[in-house]
N, C-alpha and C positions, 0 to 999 in steps of 0.2 A: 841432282838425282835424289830422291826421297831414300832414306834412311832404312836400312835392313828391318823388319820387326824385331828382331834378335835385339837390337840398339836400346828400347825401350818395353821390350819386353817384360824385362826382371822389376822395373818400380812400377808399373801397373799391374803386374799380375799381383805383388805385394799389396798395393793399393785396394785392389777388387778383394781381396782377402778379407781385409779391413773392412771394407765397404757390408761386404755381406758379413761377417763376424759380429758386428755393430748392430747389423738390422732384425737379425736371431733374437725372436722372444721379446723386445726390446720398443719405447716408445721413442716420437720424433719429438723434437726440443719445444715442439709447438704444443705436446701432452697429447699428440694424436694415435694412432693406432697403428701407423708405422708406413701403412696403407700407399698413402698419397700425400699431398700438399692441404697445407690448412686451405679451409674454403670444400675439400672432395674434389679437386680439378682430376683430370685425368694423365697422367701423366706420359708422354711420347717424347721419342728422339727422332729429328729429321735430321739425313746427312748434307745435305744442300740447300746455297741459299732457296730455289727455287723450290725445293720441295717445301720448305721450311713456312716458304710464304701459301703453299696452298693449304698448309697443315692449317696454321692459324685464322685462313680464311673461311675453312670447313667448321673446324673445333671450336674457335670464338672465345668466351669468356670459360667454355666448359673446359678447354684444353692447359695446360702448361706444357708447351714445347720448346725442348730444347733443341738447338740447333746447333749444328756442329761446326760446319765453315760459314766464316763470316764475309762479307764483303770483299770482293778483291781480294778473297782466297783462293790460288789455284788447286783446284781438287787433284788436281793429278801427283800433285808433292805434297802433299798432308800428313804431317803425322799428327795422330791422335793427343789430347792434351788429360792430365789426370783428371780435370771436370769434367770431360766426354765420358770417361770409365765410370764417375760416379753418376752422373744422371743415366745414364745407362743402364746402371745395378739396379734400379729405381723403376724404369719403363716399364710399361705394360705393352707397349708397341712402338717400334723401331721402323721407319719408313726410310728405303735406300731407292739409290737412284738403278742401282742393275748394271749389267755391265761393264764391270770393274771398272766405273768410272770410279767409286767408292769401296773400292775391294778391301781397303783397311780398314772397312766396319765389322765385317766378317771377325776380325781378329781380336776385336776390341766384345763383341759380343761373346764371343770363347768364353773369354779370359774371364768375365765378370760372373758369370753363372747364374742363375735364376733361370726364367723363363720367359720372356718376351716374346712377344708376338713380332714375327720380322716379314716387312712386307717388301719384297721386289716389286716397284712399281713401272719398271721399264719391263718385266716379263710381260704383262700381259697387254701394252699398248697398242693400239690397230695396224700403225704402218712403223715397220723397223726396214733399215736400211743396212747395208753390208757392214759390217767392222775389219777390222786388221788383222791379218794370217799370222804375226810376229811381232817382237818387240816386246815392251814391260808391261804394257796393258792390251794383249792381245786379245781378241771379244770376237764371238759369232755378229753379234751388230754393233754398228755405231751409238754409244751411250747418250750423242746428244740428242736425247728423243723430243725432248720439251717445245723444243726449237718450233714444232708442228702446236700450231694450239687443239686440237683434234688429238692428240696422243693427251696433252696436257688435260684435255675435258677425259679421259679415260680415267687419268692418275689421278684426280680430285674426285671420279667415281668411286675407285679404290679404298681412297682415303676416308669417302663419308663411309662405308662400308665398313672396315677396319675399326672405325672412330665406335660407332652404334653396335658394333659386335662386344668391344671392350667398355663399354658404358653406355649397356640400355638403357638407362633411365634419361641420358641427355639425348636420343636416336633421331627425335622429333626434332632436335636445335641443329643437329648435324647433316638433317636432309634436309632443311630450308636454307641451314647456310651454302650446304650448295649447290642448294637450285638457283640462286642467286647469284653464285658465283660462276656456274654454268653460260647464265646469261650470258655474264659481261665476256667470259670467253668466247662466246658465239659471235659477239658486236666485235670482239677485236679480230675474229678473222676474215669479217668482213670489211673491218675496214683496211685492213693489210692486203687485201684485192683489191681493193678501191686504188689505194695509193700507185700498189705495184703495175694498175692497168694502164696507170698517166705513162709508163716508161714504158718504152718499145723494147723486142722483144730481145734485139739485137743488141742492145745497150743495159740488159741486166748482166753485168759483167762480174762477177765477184772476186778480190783475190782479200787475203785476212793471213791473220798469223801464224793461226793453225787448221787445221780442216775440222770445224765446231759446227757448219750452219750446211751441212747437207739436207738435213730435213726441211730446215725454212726453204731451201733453195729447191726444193721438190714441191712443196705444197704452193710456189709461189712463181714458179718458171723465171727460176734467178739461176744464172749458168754460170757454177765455179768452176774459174779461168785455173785457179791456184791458190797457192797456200804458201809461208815462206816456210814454215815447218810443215814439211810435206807430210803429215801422221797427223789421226787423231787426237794425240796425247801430245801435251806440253813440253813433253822431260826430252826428245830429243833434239839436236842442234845442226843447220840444213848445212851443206857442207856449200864449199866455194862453187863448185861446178853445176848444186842444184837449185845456187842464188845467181848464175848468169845465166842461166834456160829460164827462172823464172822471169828475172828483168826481160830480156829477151821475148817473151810469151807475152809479157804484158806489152812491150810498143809492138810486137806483131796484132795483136788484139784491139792496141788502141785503148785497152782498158784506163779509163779518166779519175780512179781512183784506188786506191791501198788502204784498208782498212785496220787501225790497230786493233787490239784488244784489249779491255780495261785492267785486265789482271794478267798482263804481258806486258816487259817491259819494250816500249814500242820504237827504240831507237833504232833497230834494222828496216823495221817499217816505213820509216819516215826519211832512211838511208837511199833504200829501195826508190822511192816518191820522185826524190829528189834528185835520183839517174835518170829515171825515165821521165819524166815531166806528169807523174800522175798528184794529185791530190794527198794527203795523208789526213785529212783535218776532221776528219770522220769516223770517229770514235767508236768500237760494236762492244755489246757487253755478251760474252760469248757461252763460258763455262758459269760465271757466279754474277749474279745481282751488282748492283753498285750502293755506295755508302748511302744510307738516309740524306733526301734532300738533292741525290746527285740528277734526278729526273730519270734512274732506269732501279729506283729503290723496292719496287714491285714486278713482280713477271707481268702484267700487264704493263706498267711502263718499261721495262725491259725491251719489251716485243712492239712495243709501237716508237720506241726508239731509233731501233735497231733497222724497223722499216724505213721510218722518216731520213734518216743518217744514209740509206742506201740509195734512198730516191735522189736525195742532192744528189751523192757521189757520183750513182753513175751519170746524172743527167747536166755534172758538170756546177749544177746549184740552176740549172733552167728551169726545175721542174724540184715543187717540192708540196710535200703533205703534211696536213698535220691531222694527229691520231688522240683524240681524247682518253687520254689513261682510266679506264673504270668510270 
């Protein structure tokens, strides 16, 4: 379970003290104007890898973004680190994911003071799905919006938006980079139709760690069977009785595969597999990006990953696509 705010409250809110006490009146070690980073970049905070990668895709050489969670971070148990407070004190603009997928940005933004520009980029996305009535991350929708490349071409809207509001002078760099990156979003969900149409319709089966890919599974006629943590959110633990209805669902289903999650530790996963005779070998990257180099280091390689991985699984490894990343 992710940590009270109370827990680290006291040395970041000291910290942000510091932060801004320092920036009063005061030049940066570069002899700059206090402003921004040498060079005049613009300075933003993304809270996810995925946002993180569209930030940098839009903003380019004009942006310095800092990103919050890394690689095979689970967003749902994050606590904030004192370099998050201090690029933060700093920001001109703050890009969250909504949802309280990231709800301990909110706190981290308080604390620091200044003015920030903070953008909800899961508010205004086209298609939102139900969220959870209860529990520690309870939400009117489901926070994994990204999942949909069509929400994600919204939020890179946002973003150039955001970006050319907080530095007219770069506006021009920030609507070609993404109209470009528009593109490549538009190529990947076509080819994530392409792949998904080889599988019949009866055999997009889905079951995964936690319930993360509702949206892909609507944009793509993928029918989640199940989930072994039955919640949106990571932090809770399926009990004995809601892991033998799940086994259970799965050989009633016939479902031929289990899929873990990169930043879940996947040993029930592979427990589960190994009952029922389904598959485990098909790896999703769900909530966060994967390391540089892992082949899901981009939300476009994320997302033609995630399809390629599904197309084996459900079709057993008969049937398989592959998705040129960007």
């Amino acid at each position: 379970m992710r940590a009270p705010f109370t827990k680290w409250y006291a040395p970041l809110a000291v910290l942000a003290v510091g932060l801004l006490a320092a920036g009063c009146g005061s030049q940066g070690a570069s002899g700059g104007s206090g402003n921004g980073p040498p060079g005049g970049k613009l300075e933003v905070v993304a809270t996810t890898t995925q946002i993180g990668d569209f930030v940098r895709n839009v903003g380019g050489e004009a942006v310095d973004a800092h990103q919050i969670l890394q690689p095979n971070t689970d967003p749902h148990e994050y606590e904030p680190r004192p370099q998050d407070v201090e690029a933060t004190a700093g920001a001109k603009v703050v890009f969250e994911n909504g949802d309280n997928l990231d709800r301990w940005m909110g706190d981290v933004v308080a604390q620091v003071g200044g003015d920030p520009k903070v953008v909800d980029l899961g508010a205004d996305v086209p298609v939102k799905l139900p969220g959870e009535s209860s529990g520690p991350e309870a939400s009117r929708y489901d926070p994994h919006w990204w999942h949909d490349p069509k929400n994600a071409e919204a939020a890179v809207g946002e973003i150039r938006d955001a970006l050319a509001e907080a530095d007219p002078k770069d506006a021009k760099t920030y609507r070609k980079n993404a109209e470009n990156y528009l593109a490549k979003l538009g190529k990947l969900d076509k080819d994530i139709s392409y792949c998904m149409d080889k599988v019949p319709e009866g055999e997009r089966k889905l079951v995964t760690d936690h319930d993360a890919f509702s949206y892909f599974a609507k944009r793509y006629g993928v029918d989640v069977v199940g989930a072994i943590i039955p919640s949106q959110s990571t932090q809770g633990q399926p009990s004995a009785k809601e892991v033998s209805d799940l086994v259970s669902l799965i050989e009633r289903e016939d479902v031929k595969a289990v899929f873990p999650e990169s930043s879940i530790n996947p040993e029930l996963a592979r427990q589960i597999a190994r009952q029922t005779g389904a598959s485990a070998d098909y790896t999703l990257y769900g909530d966060t990006l994967g390391p540089e180099g892992s082949g899901g280091d981009t939300y476009l390689e994320m997302e033609a990953h995630n399809a390629t991985a599904m197309v084996d699984g459900f079709t057993g490894g008969k049937q398989t696509c592959s998705i040129p990343a960007g």
